[in-house]
C-alpha positions as CSV (number, residue, x, y, z in Angstrom):
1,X,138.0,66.6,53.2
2,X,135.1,65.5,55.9
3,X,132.7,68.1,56.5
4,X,133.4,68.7,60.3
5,X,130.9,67.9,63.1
6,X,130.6,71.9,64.0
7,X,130.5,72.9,60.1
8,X,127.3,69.8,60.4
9,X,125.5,71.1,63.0
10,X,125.8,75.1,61.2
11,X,124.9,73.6,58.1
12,X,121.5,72.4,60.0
13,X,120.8,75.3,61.5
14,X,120.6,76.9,58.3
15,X,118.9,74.2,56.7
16,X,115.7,74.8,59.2
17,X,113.9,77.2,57.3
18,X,113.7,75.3,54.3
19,X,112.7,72.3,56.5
20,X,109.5,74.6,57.2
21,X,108.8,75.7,53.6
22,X,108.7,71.7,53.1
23,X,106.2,71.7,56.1
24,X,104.2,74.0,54.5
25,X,103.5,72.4,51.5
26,X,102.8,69.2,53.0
27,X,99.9,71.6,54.8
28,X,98.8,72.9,51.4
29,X,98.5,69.6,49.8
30,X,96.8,67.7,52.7
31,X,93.2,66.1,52.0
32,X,91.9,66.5,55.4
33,X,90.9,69.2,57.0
34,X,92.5,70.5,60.2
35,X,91.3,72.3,62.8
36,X,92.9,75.4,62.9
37,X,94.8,76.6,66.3
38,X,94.0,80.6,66.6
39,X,97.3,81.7,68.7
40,X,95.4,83.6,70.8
41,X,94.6,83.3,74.2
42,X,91.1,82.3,74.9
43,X,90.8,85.6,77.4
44,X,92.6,88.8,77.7
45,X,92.4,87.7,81.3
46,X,92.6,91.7,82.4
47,X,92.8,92.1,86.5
48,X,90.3,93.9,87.5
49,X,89.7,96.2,90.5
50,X,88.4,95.1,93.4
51,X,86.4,97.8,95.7
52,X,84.7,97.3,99.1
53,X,82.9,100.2,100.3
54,X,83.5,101.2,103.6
55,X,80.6,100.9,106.3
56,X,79.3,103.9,107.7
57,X,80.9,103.2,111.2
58,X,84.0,102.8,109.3
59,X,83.8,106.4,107.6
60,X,82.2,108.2,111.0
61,X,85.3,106.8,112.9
62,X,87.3,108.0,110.3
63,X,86.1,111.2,110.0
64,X,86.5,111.5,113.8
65,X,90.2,110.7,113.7
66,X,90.8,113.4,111.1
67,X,89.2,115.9,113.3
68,X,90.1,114.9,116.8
69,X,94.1,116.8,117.0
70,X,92.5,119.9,116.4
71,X,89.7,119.1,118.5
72,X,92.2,118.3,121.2
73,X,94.5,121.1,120.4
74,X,91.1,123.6,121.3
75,X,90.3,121.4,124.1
76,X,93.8,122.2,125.4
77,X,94.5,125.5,124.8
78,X,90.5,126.2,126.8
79,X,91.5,124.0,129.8
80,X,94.9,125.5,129.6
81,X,93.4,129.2,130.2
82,X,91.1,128.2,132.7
83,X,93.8,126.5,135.0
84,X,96.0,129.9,134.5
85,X,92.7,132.0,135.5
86,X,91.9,129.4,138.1
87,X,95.6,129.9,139.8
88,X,95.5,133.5,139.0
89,X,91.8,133.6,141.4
90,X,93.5,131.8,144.0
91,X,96.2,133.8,144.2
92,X,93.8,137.1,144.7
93,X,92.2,135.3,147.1
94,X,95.2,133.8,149.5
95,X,96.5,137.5,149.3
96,X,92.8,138.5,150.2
97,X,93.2,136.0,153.2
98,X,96.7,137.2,154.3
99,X,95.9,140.3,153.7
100,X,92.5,140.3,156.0
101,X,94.4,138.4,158.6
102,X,97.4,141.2,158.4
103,X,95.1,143.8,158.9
104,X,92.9,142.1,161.9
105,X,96.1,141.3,163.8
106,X,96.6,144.6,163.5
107,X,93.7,146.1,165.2
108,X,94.2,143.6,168.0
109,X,97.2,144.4,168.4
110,X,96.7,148.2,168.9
111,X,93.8,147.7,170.8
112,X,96.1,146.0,173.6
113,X,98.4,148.8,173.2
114,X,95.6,150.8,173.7
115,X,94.2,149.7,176.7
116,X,97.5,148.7,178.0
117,X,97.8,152.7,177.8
118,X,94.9,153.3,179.7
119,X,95.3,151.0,182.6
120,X,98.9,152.9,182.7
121,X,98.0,156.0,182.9
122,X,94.8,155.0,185.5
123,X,97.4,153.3,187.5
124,X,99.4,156.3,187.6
125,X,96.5,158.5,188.5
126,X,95.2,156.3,191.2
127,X,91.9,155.6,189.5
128,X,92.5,151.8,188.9
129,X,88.0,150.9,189.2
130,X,87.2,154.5,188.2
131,X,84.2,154.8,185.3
132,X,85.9,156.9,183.2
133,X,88.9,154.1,183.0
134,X,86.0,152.0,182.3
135,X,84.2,154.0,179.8
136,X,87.2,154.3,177.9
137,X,88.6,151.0,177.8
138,X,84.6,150.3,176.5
139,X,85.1,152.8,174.0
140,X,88.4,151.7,172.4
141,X,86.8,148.1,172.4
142,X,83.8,149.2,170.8
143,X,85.8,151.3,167.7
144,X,87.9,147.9,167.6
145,X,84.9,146.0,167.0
146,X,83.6,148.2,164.4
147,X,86.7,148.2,162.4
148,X,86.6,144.2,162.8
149,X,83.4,144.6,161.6
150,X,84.4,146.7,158.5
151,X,87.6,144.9,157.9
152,X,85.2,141.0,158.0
153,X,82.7,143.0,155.5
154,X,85.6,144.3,153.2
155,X,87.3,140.9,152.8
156,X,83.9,139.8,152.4
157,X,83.2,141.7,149.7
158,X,86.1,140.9,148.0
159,X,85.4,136.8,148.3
160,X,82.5,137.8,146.4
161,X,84.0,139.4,143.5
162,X,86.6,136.2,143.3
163,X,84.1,133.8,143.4
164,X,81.4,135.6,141.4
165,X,84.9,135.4,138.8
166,X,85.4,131.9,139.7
167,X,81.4,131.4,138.6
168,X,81.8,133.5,135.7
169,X,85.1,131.5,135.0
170,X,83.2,128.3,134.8
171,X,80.3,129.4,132.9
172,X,82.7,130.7,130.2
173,X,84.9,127.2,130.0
174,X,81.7,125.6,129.8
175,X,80.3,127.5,127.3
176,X,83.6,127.0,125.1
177,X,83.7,123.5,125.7
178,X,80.4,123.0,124.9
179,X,80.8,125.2,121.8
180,X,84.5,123.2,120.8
181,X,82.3,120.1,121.0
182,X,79.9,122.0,118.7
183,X,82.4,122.7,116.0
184,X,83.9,119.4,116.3
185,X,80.4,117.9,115.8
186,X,80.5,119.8,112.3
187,X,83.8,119.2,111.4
188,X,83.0,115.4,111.9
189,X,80.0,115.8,109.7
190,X,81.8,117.2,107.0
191,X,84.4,115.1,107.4
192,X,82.1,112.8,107.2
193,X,80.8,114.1,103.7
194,X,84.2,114.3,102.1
195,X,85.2,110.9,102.4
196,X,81.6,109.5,101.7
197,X,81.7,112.1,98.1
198,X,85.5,110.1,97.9
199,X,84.2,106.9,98.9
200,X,81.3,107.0,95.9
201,X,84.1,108.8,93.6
202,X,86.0,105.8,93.8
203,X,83.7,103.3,93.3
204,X,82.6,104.7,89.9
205,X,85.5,105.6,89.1
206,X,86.5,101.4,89.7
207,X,83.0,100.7,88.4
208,X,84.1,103.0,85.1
209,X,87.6,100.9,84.7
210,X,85.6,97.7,85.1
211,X,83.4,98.5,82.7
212,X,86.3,99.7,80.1
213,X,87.7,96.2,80.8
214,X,84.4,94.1,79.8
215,X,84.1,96.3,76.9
216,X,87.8,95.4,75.9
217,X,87.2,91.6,76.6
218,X,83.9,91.6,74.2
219,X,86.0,93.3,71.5
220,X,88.5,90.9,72.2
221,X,86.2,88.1,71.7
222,X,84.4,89.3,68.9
223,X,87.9,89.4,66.9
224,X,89.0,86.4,68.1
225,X,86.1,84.5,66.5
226,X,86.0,86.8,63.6
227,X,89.6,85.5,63.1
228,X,89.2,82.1,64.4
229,X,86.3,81.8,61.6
230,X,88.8,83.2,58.5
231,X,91.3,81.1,59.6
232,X,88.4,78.0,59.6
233,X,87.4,79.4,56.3
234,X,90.9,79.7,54.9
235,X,91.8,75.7,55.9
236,X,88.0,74.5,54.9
237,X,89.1,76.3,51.0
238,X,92.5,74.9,50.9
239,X,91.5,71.7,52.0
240,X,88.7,72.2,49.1
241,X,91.2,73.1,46.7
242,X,94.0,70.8,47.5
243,X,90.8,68.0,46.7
244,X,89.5,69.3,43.6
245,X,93.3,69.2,42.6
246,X,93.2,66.1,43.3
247,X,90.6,64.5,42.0
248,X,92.0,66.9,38.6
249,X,95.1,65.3,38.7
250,X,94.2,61.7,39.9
251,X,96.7,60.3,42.9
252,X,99.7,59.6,40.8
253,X,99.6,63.2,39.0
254,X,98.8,64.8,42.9
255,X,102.0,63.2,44.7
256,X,103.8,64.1,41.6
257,X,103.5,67.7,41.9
258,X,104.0,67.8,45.7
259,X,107.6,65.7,45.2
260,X,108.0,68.3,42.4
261,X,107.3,71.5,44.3
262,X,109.4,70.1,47.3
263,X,112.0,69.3,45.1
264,X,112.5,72.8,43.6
265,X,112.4,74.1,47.2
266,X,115.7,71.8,48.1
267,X,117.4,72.5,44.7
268,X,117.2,76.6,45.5
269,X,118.4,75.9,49.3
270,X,121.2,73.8,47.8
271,X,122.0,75.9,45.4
272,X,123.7,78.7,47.2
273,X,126.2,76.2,48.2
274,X,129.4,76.2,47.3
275,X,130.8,72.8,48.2
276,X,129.4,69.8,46.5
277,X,131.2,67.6,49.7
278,X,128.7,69.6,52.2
279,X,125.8,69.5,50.5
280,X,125.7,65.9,50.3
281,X,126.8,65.5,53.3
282,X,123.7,67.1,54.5
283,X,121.7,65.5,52.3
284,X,122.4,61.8,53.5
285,X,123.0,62.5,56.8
286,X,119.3,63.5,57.9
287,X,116.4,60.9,56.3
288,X,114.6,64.0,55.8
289,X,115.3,64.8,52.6
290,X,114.6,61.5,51.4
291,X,111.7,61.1,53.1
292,X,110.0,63.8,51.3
293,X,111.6,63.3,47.9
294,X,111.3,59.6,47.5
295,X,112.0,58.7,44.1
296,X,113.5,62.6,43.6
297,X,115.8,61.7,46.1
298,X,118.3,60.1,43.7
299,X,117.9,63.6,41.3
300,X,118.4,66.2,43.9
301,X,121.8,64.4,44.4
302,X,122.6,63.8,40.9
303,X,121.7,67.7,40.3
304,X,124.3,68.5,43.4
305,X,126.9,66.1,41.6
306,X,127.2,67.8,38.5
307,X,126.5,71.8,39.4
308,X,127.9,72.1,42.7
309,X,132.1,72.5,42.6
């Protein structure tokens, strides 16, 4: 029965190792020497950090931005009282004003009741030009006056306190501005410190990884030439040996033993087979096996013929 094309094509698969171990001694008997392929990359090619300082413009303005909402949030909270104790002034002194006013319209106002008395009661009497009517209309005018006089100075008085509040007012808003700015000026500064400390942290601490990474790819190096030169070492020897061999066993006696060896490698592959039909079937269906047996072609396939069933 024909050994189908999917049997084939597993039978090949399986056959691939062997197909190396006949490699291999091809490599161990070869006269020349080969230069050796280290697989290894030429570099560990590790990425590496990149780190660009900040300038100090960079870290002031930073530092400024860190500080300036609680700078703003002082800022606000003093302009915020000073309106309140602004409004709360002007209020004392509108009610000082009204007040004042209130109280002036009030002495006028009884001071024409008053003499509208007196020209009443001279009228009455007959005595309209008398000098007593006179003197006393004089008098009444003259108290008026003085309690104009008193009222003005009182109101006065009081402006004075409000603004001489209002002065001390501004003195103290300045004061606390001028101290907020103060504090913000250190805040900025240390600020300012921090991220420079963090700035120089960082770059050492990237200068530190970089440095790691040299050190690794110098290692690296090192052992890759180290192996690169046993490997050199171990191909200049065999290539020594595999010589010396054969100038021992002249050229006949050399390519004898290599179809020798590689014929011992196809009879134990063969072996574990158990149909005499696919093992020849493999055999002549790939010009591999009789490329590298040549005249032990013919015996690998008489040794299948008679032990395989």
């Amino acid at each position: 029965m024909a050994v189908s094309a999917e049997r084939l094509a597993q039978l090949r698969e399986q056959f691939i190792p062997t197909k190396n171990k006949i490699d291999d001694i091809d490599r161990k008997y070869s006269l020349d020497y080969v230069e050796p392929k280290l697989d290894m990359p030429e570099s560990l090619d590790l990425p590496r950090l990149e780190y660009t300082p900040k300038t100090q413009d960079q870290l002031n303005k930073l530092a400024e931005e860190k500080t300036e909402a609680a700078y703003l949030s002082d800022v606000n909270r003093i302009n915020s009282n000073k309106t309140y104790a602004m409004l709360r002034l002007d209020k004392q002194l509108l009610s000082l004003e009204e007040k004042t006013r209130l109280k002036l319209a009030k002495l006028l106002s009884k001071l024409n009741s008053e003499l509208h008395n007196v020209n009443v009661k001279i009228t009455n009497a007959g005595m309209l030009f008398s000098t007593v009517a006179e003197r006393a209309k004089a008098e009444l005018r003259s108290e008026y006056e003085s309690k104009v006089a008193q009222c003005n100075e009182s109101a006065d008085n009081n402006r004075n306190v409000i603004e001489y509040e209002r002065a001390q007012l501004e003195q103290r808003y300045d004061g606390e501005l001028n101290g907020c700015q103060a504090e913000r000026a250190a805040q900025i500064k240390q600020a300012y410190n921090k991220l420079l400390t963090d700035e120089q942290d960082e770059q050492t601490r990237v200068e530190k990884y970089n440095t790691s990474l040299d050190e690794k790819e110098k290692k690296y190096l090192y052992n890759r030439a180290k192996a690169l030169e046993q490997i050199r070492q171990a191909e200049y020897d065999r290539a020594y040996k595999a010589k010396k061999l054969y100038q021992e066993m002249g050229a006949v006696g050399y390519e004898e033993n290599i179809l020798w060896e590689k014929y011992n490698v196809f009879v134990a592959h063969f072996a574990n087979f158990t149909s005499r039909e696919e093992a020849l079937t493999l055999i002549k269906c790939d010009s591999y096996v009789q490329g590298h047996l040549k005249q032990y072609y013919s015996t690998l396939v008489d040794w299948v013929t008679r032990n395989l069933p």
